[in-house]
N, C-alpha and C positions, 0 to 999 in steps of 0.2 A: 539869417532869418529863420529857418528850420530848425536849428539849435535854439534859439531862443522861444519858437512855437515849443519845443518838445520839454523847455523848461518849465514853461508856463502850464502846459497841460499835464505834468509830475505835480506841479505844485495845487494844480487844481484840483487831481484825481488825489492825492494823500491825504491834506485835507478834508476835502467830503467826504471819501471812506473812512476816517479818522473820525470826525463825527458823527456819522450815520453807526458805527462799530460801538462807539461812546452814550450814544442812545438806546442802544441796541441791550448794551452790558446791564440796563436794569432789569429787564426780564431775565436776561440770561444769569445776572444771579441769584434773582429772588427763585428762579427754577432751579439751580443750583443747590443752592442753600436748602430750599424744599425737599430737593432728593437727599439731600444727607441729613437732613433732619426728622429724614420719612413720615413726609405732608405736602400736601400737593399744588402749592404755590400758586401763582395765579392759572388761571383755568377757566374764566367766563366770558371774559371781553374778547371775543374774535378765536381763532382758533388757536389750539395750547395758551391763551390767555395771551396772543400776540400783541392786539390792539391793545394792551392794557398801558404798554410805551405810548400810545397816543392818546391815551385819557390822561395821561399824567404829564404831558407836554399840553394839553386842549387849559385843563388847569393851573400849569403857571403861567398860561400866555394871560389867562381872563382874571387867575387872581390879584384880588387889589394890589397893588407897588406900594406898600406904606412904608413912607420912612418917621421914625419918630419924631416926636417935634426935640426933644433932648438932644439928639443927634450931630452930628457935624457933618452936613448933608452932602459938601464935596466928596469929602473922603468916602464917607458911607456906600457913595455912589458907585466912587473908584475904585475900590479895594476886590469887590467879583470880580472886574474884568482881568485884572493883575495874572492872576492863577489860570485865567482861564487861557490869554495871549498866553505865556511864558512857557504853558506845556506846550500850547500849538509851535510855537518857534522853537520847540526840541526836536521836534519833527525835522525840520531843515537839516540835519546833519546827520540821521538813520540812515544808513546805505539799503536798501531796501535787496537789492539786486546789483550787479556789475554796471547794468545800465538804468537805474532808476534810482533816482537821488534828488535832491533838490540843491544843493551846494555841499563839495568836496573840499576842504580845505585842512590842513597839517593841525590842527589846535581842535577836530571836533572835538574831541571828549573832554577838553578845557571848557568850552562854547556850552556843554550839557553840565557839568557842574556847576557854572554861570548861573545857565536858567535856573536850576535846583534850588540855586541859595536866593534868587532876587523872588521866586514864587514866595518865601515864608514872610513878604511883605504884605502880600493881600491879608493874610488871617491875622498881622499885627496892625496892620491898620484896620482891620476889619473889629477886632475888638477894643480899638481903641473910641473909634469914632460912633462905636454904638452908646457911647457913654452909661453901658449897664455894668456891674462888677462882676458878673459869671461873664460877658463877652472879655470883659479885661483881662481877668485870670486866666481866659482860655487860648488868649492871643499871646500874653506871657507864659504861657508853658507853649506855645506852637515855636515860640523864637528860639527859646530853651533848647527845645527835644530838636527842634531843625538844625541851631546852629551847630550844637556836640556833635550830633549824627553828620554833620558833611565833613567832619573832620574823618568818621573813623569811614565813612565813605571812600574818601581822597587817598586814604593809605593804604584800601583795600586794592584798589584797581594800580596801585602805583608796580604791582606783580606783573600785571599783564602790560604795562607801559615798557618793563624793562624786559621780557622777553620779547616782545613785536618792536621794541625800537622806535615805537612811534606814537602819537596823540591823534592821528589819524584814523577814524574809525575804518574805514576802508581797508587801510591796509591790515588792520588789525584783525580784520575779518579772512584778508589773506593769508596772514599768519597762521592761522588755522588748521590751513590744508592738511597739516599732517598727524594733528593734534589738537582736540578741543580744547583751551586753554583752562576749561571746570578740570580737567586732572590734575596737571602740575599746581594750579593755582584752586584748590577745593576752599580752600581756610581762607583764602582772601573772596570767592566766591560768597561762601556763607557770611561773613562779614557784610561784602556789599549788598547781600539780601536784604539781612535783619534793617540795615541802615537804609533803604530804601522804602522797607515799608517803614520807618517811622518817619523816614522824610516827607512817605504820601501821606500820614496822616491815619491809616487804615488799620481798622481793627486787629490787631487787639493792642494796636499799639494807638489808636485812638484817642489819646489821653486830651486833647487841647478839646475836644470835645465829648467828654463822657458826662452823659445823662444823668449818670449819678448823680454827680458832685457839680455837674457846670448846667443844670438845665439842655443847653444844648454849645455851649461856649461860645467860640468866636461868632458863630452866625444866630445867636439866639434872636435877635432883631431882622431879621432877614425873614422876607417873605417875597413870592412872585417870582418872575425872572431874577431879579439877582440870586435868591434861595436855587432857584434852576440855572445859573453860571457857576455855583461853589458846587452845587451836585455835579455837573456835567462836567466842571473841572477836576474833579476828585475821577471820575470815569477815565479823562484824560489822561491822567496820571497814571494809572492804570499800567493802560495801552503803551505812554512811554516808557516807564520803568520794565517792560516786560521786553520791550522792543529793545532796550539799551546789554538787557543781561542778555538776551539770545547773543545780541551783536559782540559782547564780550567775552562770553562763556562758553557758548555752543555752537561758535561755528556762522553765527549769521545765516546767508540763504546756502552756505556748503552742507552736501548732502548729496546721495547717488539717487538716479533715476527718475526722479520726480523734478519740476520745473524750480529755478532758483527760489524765483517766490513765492509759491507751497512751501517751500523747507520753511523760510523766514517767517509766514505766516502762521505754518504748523508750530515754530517754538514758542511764537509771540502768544498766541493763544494759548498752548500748553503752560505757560506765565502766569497770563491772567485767571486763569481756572484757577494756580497755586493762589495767586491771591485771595481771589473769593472765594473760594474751599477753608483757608487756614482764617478766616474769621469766621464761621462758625468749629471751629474745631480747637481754638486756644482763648483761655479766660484771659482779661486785660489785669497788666499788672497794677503795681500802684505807682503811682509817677516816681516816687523816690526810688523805685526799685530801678526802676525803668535808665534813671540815670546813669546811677551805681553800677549798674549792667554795663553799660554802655566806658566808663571812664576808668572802670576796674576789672574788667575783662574783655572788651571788644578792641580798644589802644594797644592795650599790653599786645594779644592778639596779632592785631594788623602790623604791631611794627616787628613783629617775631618772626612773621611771616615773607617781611620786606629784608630783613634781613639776610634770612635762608634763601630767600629766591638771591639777592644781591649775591649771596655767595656762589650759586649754582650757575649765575649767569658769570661768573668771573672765572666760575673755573674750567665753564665748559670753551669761554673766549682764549684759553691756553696763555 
């Protein structure tokens, strides 16, 4: 009974800090962004422009819910919530701490590429069902850039699979102790960066929604809370991608002196700053480019790199 109270209130307290953190990231980038762009971001509504997150959650709750009458109202409905469930249930398998977790089982990082690939459903049915041709085009380049990118993903981490011996994020994190796994594996690291951020969607790799050329793409038709479940999903996204590299690369909550989860939290965050830092700081490419990047040096790449690890783990096994 205890064990399953102590589950339940993991599962409650991640979540609500997950989204309350996910709300949070829109001031904290637009101040961000501001500092580096040397301007001074919001700054009126409450103090440091705090409230300004609550003017802008007060506005999707009141504005209108229009769905087009063109539309395919099911879907159109369905397609927000997609993105938004599939980050949260990435959650379920982040080992937060030794003792704070919400399920432990030998296949997490199987379970987190899972949710990766079934989220690039919300933006293709999301442009599908809008029946506009900027949402179509931008839901066919989200399938595109998602599915290539889980590939070079999948081969990146496949490094850190064969030195830890396991699919188990947990112990993966144990694996650690001796060595952050960002040294020996740096190239499979960088790999599953780039592939991460075009998995999220996020500037500057952007593309399935660039203003240019797509008005706004797959959510051009979106207004109201659903427009606020694709924003707050994108926020989530965030938070897991930043949480999955710490948990891979850096050690998770290992660290001296300070409590497990300060260290897990201090890289999580140190993540997502990378994040919203590197869109204002790199121009977006052009989608063809974007590909070509991806199928003509990021593959070659990862399987260069699965290889060399394959050998060092063969010969260090004698």
């Amino acid at each position: 009974m205890n064990a399953e109270l102590g589950q339940a209130s993991d599962i409650v307290g991640i979540l609500a800090s997950v989204i309350f953190v996910a709300a949070m990231l829109i001031w904290v980038e637009r101040r961000l962004l501001a500092i580096w762009q040397d301007r001074l971001g919001p700054n009126r509504v409450g103090p440091l422009g705090l409230m300004q997150v609550a003017a802008d959650m007060i506005k999707m709750f009141f504005k209108e819910d229009w769905i087009p009458p063109f539309a395919d109202k099911g879907v159109f409905v369905l397609a927000p919530t997609i993105v938004f469930i599939t980050m949260l249930l990435g959650f379920a398998v982040i080992p937060f701490t030794p003792g704070i977790g919400i399920i432990d089982f030998n296949f997490g990082l199987l379970y987190f590429l899972a949710l990766s690939s079934l989220s690039v459903y919300s933006v293709v049915l999301a442009g599908y069902a809008s029946n506009n041709k900027y949402s179509l085009l931008g839901g066919l380049r989200a399938a595109a850039q998602t599915v290539s990118y889980e590939v070079f993903m999948g081969i990146s981490i496949m490094g850190v699979v064969m030195q830890s011996g396991t699919f188990n994020l947990r112990e993966i994190v144990e694996a650690q102790r001796g060595c952050w796994f960002v040294v020996p594996q740096f190239f499979g690291f960088i790999i599953f960066l780039i592939a991460v951020i075009a998995e999220s969607r996020r500037a500057p790799l952007d593309l399935p929604e660039a203003e240019q050329e797509l008005v706004a793409g797959f959510h051009t038709e979106y207004s109201g809370m659903k427009f606020g479940m694709f924003f707050v999903g994108e926020y989530v996204a965030i938070i897991l991608s930043s949480a999955i590299i710490a948990t891979l690369f850096f050690g998770g909550w290992l660290g001296p002196w300070l409590p497990p989860l300060v260290w897990f939290c201090l890289k999580t965050g140190i993540g997502v700053v990378f994040f919203i830092l590197i869109r204002g700081a790199l121009p977006r490419p052009r989608y063809d480019q974007l590909m070509a990047f991806g199928w003509k040096i990021l593959l070659p790449a990862g399987l260069l790199n699965l290889v060399a690890t394959g050998a060092v783990v063969l010969a260090s096994s004698g």
